[in-house]
N, CA, C and O atoms as a GROMACS GRO file, in nm:
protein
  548
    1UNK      N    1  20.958  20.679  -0.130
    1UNK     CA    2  20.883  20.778  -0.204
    1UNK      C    3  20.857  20.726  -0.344
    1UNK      O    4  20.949  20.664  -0.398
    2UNK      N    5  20.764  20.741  -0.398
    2UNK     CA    6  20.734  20.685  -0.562
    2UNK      C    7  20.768  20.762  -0.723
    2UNK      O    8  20.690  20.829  -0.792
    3UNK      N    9  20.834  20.744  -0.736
    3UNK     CA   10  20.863  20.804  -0.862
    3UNK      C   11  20.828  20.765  -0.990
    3UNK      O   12  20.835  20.658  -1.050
    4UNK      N   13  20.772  20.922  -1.031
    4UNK     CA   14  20.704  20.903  -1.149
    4UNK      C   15  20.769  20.851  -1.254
    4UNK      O   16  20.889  20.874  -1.268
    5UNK      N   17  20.693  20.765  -1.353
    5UNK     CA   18  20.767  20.660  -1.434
    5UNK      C   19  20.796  20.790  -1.557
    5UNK      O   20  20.719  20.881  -1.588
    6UNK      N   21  20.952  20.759  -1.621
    6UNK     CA   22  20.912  20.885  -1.753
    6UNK      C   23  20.916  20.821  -1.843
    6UNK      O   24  20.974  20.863  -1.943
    7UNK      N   25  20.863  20.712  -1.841
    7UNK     CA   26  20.800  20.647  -1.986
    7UNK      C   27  20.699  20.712  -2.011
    7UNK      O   28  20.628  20.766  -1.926
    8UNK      N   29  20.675  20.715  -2.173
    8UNK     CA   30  20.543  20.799  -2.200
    8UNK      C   31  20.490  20.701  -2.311
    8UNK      O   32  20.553  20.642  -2.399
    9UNK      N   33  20.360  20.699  -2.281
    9UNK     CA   34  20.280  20.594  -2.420
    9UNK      C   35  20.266  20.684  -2.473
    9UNK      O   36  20.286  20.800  -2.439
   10UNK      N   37  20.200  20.607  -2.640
   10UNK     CA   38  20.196  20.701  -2.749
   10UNK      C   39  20.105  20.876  -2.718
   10UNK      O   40  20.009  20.893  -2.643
   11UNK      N   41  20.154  20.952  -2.779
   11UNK     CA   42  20.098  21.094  -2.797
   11UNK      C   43  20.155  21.156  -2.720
   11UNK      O   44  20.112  21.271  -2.720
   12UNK      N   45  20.269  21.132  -2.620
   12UNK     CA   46  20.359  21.205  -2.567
   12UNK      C   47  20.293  21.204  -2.429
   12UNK      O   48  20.362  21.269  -2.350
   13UNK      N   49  20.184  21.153  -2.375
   13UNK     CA   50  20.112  21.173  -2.238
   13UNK      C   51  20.238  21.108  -2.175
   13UNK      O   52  20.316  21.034  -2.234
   14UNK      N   53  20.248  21.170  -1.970
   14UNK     CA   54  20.290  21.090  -1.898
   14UNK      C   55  20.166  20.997  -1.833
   14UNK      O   56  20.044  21.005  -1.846
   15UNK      N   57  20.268  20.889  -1.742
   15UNK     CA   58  20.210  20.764  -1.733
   15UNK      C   59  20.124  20.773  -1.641
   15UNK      O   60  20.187  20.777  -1.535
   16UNK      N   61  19.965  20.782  -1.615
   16UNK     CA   62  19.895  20.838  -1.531
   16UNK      C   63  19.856  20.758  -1.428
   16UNK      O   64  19.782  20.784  -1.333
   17UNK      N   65  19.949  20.594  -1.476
   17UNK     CA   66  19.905  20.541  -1.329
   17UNK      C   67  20.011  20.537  -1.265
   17UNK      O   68  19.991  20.489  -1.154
   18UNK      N   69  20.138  20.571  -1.286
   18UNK     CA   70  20.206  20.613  -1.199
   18UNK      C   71  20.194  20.767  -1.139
   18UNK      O   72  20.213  20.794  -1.020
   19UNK      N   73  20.165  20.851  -1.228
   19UNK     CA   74  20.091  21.020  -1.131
   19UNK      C   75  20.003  21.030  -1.047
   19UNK      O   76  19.989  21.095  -0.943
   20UNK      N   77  19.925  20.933  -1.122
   20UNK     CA   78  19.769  20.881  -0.963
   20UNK      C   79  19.809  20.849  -0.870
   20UNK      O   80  19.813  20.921  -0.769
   21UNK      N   81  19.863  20.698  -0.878
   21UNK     CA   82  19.947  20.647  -0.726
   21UNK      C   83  20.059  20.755  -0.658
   21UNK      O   84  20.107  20.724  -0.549
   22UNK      N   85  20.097  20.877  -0.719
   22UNK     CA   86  20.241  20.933  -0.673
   22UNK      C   87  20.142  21.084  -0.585
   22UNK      O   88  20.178  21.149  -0.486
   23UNK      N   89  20.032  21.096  -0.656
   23UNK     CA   90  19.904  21.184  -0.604
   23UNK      C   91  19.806  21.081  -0.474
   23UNK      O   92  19.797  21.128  -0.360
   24UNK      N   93  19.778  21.026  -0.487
   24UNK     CA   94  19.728  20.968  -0.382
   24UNK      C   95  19.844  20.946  -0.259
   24UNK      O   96  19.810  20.982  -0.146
   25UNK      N   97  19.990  20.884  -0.279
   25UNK     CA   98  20.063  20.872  -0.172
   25UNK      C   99  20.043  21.022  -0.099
   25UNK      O  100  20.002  21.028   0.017
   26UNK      N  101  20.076  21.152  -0.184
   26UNK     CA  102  20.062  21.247  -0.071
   26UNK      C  103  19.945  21.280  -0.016
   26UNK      O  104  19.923  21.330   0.094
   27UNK      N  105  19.850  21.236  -0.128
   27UNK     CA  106  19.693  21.274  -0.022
   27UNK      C  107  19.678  21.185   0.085
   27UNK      O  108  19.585  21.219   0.158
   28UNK      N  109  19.740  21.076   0.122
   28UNK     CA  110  19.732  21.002   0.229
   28UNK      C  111  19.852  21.085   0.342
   28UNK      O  112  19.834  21.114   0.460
   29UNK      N  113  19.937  21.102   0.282
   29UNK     CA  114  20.037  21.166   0.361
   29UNK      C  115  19.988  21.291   0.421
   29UNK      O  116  20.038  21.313   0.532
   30UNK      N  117  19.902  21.381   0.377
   30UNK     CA  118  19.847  21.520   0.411
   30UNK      C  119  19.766  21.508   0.506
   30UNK      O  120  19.746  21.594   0.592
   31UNK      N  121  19.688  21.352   0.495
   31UNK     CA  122  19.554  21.325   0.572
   31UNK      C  123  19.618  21.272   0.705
   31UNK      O  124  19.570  21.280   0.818
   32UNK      N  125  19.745  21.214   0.665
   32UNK     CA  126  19.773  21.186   0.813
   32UNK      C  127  19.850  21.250   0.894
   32UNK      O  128  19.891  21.206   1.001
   33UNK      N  129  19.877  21.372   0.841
   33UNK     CA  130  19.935  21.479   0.926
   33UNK      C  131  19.828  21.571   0.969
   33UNK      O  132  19.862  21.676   1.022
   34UNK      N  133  19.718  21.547   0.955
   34UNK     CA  134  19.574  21.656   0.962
   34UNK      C  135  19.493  21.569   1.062
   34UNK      O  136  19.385  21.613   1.102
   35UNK      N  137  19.532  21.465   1.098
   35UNK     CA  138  19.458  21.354   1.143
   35UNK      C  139  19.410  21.428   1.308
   35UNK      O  140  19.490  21.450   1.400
   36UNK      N  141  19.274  21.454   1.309
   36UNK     CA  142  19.225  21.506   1.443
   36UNK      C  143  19.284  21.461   1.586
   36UNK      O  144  19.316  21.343   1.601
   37UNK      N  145  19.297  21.534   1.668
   37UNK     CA  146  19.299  21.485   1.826
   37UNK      C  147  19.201  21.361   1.887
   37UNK      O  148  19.079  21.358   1.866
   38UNK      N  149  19.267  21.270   1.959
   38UNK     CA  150  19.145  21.182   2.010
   38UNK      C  151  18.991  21.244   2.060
   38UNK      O  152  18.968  21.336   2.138
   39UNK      N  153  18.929  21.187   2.012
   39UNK     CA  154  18.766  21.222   2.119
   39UNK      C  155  18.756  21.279   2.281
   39UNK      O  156  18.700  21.384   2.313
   40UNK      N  157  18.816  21.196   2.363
   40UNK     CA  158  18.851  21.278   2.501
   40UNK      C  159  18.903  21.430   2.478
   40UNK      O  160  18.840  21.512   2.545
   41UNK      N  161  18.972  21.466   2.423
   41UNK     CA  162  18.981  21.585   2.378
   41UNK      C  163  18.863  21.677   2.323
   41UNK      O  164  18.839  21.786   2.375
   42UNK      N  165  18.805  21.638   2.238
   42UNK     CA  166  18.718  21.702   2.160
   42UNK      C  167  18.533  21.661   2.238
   42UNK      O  168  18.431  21.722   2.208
   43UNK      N  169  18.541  21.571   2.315
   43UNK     CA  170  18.410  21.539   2.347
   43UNK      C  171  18.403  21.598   2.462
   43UNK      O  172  18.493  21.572   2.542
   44UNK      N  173  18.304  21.686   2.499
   44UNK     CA  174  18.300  21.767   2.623
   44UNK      C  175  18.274  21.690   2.775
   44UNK      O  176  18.178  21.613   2.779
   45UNK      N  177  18.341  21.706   2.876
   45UNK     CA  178  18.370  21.615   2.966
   45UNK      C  179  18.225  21.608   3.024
   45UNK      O  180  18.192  21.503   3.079
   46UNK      N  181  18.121  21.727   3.015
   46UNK     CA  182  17.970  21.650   3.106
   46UNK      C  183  17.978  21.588   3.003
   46UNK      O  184  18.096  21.554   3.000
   47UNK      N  185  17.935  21.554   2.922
   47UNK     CA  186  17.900  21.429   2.768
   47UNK      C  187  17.920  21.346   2.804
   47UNK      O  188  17.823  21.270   2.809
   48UNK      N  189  18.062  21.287   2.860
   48UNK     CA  190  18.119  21.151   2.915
   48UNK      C  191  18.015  21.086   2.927
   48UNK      O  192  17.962  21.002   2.854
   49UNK      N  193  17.969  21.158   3.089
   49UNK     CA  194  17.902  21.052   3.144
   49UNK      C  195  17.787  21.017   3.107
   49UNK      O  196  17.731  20.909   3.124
   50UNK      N  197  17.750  21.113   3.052
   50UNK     CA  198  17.621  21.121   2.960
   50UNK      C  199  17.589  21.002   2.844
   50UNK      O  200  17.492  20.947   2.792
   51UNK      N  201  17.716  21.001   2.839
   51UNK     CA  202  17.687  20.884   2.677
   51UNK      C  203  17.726  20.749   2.736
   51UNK      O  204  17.716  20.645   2.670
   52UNK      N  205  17.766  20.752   2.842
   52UNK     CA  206  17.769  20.631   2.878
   52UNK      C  207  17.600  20.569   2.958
   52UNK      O  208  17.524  20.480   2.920
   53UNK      N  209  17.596  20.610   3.011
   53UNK     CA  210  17.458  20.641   3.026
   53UNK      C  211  17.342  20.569   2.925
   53UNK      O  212  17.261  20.479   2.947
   54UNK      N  213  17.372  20.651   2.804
   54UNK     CA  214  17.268  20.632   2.708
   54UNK      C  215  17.319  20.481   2.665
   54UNK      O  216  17.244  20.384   2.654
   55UNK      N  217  17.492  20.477   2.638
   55UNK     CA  218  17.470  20.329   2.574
   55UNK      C  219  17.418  20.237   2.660
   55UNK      O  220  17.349  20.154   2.600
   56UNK      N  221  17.426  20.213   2.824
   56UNK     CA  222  17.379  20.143   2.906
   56UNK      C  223  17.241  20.093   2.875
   56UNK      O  224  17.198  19.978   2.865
   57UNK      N  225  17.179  20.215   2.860
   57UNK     CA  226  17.010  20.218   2.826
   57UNK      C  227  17.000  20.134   2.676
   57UNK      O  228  16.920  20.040   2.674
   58UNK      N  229  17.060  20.155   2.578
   58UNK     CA  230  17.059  20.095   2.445
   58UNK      C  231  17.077  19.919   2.496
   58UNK      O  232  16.992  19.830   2.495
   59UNK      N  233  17.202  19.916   2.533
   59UNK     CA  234  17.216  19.782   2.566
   59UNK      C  235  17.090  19.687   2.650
   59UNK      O  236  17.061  19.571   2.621
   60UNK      N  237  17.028  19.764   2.753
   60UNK     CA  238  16.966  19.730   2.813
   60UNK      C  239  16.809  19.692   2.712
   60UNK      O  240  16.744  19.588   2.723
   61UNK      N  241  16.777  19.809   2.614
   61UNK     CA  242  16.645  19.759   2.528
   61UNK      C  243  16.707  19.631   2.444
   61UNK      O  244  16.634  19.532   2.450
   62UNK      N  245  16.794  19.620   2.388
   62UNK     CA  246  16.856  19.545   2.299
   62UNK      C  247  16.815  19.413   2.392
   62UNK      O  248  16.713  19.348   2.369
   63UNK      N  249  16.909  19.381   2.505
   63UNK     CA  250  16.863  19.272   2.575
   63UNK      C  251  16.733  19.248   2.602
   63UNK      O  252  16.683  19.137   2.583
   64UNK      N  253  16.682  19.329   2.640
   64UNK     CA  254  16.549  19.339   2.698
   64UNK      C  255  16.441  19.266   2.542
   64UNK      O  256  16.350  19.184   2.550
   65UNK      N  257  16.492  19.330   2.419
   65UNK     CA  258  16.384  19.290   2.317
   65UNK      C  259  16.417  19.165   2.276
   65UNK      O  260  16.328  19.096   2.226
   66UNK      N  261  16.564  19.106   2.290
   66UNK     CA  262  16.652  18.975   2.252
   66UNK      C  263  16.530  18.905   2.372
   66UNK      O  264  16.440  18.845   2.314
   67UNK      N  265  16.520  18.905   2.501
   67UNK     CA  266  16.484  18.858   2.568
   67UNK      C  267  16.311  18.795   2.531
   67UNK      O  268  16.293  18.679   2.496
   68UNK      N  269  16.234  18.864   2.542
   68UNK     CA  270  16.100  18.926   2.461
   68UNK      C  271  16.114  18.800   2.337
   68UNK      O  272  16.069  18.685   2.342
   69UNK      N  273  16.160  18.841   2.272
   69UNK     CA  274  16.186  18.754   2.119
   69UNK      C  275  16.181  18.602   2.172
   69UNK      O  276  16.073  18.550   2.142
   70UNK      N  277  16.260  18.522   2.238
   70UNK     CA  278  16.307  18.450   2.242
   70UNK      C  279  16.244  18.341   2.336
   70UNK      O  280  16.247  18.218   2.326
   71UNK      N  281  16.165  18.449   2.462
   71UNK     CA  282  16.071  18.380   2.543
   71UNK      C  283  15.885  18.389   2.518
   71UNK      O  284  15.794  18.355   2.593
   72UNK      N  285  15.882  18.437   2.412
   72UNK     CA  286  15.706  18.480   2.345
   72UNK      C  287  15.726  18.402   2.216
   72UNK      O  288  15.832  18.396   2.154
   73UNK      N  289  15.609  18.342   2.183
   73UNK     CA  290  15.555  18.296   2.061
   73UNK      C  291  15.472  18.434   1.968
   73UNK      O  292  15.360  18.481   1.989
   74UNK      N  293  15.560  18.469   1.875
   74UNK     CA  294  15.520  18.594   1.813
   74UNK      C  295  15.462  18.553   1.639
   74UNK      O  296  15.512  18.471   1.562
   75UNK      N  297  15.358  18.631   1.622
   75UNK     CA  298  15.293  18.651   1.502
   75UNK      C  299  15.388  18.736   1.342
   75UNK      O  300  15.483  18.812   1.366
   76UNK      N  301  15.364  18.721   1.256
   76UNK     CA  302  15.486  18.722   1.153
   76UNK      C  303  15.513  18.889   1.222
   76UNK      O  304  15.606  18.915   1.298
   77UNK      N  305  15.422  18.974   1.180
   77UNK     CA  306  15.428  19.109   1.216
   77UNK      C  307  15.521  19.185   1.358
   77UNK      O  308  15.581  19.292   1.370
   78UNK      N  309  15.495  19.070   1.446
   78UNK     CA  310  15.548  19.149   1.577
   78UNK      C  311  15.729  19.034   1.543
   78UNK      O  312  15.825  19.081   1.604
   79UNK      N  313  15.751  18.944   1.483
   79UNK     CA  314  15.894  18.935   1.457
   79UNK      C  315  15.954  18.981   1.372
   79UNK      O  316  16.074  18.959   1.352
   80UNK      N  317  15.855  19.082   1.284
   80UNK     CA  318  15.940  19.183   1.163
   80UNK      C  319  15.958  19.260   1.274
   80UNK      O  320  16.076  19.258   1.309
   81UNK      N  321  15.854  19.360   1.377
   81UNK     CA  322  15.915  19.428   1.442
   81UNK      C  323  15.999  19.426   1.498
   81UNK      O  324  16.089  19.507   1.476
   82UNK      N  325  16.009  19.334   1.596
   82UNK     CA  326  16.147  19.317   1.707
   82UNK      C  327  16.263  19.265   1.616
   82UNK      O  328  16.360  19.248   1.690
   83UNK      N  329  16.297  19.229   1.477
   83UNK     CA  330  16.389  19.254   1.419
   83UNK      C  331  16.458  19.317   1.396
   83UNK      O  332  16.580  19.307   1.394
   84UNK      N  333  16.343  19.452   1.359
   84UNK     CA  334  16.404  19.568   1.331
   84UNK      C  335  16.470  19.674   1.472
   84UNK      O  336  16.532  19.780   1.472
   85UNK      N  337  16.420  19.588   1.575
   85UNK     CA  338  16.398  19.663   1.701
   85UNK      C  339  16.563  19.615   1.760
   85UNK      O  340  16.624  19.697   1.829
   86UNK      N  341  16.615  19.508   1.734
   86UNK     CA  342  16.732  19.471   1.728
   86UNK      C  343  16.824  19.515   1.658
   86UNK      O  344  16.928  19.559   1.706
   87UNK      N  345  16.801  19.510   1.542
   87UNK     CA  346  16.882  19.553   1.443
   87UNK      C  347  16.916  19.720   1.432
   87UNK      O  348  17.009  19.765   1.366
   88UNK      N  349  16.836  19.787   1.496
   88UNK     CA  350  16.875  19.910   1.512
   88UNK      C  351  16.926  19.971   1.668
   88UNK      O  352  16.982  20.077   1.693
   89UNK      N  353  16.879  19.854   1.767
   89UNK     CA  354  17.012  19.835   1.858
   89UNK      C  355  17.094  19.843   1.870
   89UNK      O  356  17.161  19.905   1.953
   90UNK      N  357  17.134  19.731   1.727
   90UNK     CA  358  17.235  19.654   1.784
   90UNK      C  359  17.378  19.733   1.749
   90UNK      O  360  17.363  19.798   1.645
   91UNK      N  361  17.502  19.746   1.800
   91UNK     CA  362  17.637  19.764   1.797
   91UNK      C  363  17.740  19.712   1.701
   91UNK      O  364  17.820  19.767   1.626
   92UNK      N  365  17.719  19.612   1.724
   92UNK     CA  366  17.778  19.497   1.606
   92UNK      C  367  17.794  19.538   1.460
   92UNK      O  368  17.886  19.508   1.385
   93UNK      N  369  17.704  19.600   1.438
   93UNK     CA  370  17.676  19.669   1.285
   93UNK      C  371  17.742  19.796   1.229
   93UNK      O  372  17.741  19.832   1.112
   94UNK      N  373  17.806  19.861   1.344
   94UNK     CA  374  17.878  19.978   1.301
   94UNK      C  375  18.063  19.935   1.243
   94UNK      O  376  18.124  19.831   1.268
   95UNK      N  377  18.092  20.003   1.197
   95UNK     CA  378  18.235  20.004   1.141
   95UNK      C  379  18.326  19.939   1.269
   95UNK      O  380  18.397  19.845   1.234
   96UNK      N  381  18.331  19.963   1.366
   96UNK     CA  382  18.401  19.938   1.464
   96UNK      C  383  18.361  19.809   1.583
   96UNK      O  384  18.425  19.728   1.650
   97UNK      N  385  18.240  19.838   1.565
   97UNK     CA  386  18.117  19.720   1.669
   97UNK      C  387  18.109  19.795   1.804
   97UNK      O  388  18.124  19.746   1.916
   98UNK      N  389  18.082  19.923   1.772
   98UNK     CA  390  18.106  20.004   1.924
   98UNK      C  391  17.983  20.092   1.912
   98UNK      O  392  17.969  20.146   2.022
   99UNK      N  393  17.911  20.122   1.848
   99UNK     CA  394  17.773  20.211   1.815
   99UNK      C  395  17.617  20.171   1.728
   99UNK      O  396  17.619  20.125   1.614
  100UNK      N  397  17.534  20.189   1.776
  100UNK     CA  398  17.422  20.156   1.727
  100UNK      C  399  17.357  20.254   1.632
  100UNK      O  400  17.441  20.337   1.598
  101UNK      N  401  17.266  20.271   1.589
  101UNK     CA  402  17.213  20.333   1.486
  101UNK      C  403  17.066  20.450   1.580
  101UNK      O  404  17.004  20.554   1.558
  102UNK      N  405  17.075  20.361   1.669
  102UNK     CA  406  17.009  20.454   1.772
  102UNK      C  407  17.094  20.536   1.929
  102UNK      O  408  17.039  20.594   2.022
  103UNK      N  409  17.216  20.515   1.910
  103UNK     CA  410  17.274  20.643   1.986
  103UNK      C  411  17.250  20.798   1.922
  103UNK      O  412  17.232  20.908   1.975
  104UNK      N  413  17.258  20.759   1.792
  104UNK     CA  414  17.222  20.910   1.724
  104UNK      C  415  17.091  20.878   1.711
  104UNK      O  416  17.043  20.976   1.656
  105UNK      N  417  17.011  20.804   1.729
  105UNK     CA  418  16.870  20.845   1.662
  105UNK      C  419  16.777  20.814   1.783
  105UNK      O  420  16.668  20.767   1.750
  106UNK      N  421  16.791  20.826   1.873
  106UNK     CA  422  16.705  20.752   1.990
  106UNK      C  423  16.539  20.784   2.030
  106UNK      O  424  16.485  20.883   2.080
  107UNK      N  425  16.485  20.646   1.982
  107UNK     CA  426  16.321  20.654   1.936
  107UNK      C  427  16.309  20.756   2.078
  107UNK      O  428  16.299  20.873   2.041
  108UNK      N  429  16.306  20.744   2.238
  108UNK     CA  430  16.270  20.798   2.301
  108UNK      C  431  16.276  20.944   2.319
  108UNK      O  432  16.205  21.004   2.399
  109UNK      N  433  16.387  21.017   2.220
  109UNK     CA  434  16.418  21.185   2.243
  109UNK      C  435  16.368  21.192   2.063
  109UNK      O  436  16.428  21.265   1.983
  110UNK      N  437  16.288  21.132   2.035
  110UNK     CA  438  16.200  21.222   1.846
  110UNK      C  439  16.287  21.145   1.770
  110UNK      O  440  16.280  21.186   1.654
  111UNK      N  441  16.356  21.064   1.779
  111UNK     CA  442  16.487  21.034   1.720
  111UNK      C  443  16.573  21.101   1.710
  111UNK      O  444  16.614  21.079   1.596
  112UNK      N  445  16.630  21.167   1.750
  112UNK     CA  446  16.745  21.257   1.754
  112UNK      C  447  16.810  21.195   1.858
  112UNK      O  448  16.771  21.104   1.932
  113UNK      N  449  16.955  21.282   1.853
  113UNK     CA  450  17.054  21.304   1.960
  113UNK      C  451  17.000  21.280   2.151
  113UNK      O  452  16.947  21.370   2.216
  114UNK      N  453  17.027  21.152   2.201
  114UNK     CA  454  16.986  21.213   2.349
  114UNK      C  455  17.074  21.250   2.460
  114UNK      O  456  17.048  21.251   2.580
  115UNK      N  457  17.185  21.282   2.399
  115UNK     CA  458  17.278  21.340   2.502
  115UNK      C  459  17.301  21.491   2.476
  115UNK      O  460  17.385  21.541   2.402
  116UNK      N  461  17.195  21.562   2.566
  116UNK     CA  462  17.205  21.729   2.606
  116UNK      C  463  17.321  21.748   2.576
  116UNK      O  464  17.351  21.807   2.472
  117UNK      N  465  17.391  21.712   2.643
  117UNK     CA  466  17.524  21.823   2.665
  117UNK      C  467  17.587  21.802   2.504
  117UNK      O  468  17.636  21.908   2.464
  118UNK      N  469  17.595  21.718   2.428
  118UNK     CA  470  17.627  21.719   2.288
  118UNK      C  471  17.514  21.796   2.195
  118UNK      O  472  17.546  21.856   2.092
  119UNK      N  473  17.418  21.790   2.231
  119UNK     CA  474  17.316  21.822   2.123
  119UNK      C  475  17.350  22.018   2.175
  119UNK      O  476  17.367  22.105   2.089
  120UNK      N  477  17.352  22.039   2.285
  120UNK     CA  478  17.422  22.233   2.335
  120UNK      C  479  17.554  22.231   2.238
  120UNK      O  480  17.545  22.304   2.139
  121UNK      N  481  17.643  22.178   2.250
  121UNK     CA  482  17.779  22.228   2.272
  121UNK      C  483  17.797  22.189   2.095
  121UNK      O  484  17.876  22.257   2.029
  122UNK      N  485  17.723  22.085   2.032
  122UNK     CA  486  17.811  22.040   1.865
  122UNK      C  487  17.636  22.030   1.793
  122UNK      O  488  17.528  22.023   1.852
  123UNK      N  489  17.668  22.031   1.651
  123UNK     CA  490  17.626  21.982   1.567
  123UNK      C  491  17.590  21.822   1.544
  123UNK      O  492  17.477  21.790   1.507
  124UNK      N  493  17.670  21.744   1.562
  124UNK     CA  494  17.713  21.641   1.526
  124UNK      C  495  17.731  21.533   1.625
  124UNK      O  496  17.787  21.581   1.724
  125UNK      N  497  17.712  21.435   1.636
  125UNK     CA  498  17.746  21.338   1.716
  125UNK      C  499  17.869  21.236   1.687
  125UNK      O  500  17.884  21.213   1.567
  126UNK      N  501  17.966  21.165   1.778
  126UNK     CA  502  18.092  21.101   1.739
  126UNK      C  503  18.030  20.979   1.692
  126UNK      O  504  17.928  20.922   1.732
  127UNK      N  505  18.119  20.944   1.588
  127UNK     CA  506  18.055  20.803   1.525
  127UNK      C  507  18.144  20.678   1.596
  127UNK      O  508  18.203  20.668   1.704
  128UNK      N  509  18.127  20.603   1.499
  128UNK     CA  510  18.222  20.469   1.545
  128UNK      C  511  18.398  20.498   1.541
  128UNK      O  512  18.498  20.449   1.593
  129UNK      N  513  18.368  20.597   1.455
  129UNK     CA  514  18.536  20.630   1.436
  129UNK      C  515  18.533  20.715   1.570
  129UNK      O  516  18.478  20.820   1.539
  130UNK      N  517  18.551  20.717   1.644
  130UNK     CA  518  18.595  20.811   1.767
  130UNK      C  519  18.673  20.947   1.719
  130UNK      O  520  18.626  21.060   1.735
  131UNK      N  521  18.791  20.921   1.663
  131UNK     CA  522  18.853  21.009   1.619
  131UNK      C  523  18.818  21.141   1.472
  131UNK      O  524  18.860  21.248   1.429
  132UNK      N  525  18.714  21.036   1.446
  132UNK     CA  526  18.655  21.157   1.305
  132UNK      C  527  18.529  21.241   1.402
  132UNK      O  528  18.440  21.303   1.345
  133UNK      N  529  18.537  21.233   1.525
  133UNK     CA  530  18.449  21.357   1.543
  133UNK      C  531  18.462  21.481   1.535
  133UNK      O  532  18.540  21.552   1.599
  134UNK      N  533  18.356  21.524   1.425
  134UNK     CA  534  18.356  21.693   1.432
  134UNK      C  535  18.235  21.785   1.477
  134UNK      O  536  18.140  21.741   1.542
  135UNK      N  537  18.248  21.923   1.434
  135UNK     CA  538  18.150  21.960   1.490
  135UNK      C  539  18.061  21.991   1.371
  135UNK      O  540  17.980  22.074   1.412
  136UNK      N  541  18.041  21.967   1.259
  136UNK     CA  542  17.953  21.988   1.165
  136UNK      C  543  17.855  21.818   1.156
  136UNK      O  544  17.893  21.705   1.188
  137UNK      N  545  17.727  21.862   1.102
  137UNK     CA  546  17.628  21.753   1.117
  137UNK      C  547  17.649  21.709   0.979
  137UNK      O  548  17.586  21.613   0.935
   0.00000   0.00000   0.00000
């Protein structure tokens, strides 16, 4: 446990980088007793299959435009596109390397959410953190 230093610099203040660090240990301590239930819990069981589903489909354009790219001789314009067409694919890029930027935004459903049963039941979609899913957007 950290104890506050009772040295005091001039003007009688206590030592505030030992009160900060002795304030942050319990805000970490609070956060990890508050720490949510896994996702299987909280993610509604039609969803499952649902989102597996969708990443299949993600993976599949991702390859599909990697593919495209790599076997066509493309003009500056159509390799800015399929850059971006990758890059918002791609998985690799999230905190974890487990989510794309188009599971939540998927050009084919307006960009939004394309898993029904999440877009009924929450607000919000699970991110890379699995475990920080909530139901506010």
């Amino acid at each position: 446990m950290y104890r506050i230093s009772r040295r005091r610099k001039r003007g009688g203040r206590p030592n505030v980088k030992s009160l900060w660090l002795a304030c942050m240990a319990v805000l970490m301590l609070v956060a990890a007793a508050m720490d949510s239930p896994p996702d299987r819990d909280r993610i509604p069981t039609a969803a499952r299959e649902e989102i597996k589903a969708v990443e299949l489909e993600i993976d599949r354009i991702e390859d599909e435009t990697l593919n495209r790219a790599q076997s066509s001789t493309l003009d500056r314009f159509q390799q800015i596109t399929r850059l971006g067409k990758l890059i918002f694919h791609d998985r690799e890029l999230s905190v974890n390397r487990n989510e794309s930027c188009s599971f939540c935004h998927m050009p084919e459903t307006g960009f939004t959410g394309p898993v029904s049963a999440l877009n009924q039941t929450t607000s919000a979609y699970p991110g890379s953190v699995r475990t920080r899913f909530s139901g506010r957007s």
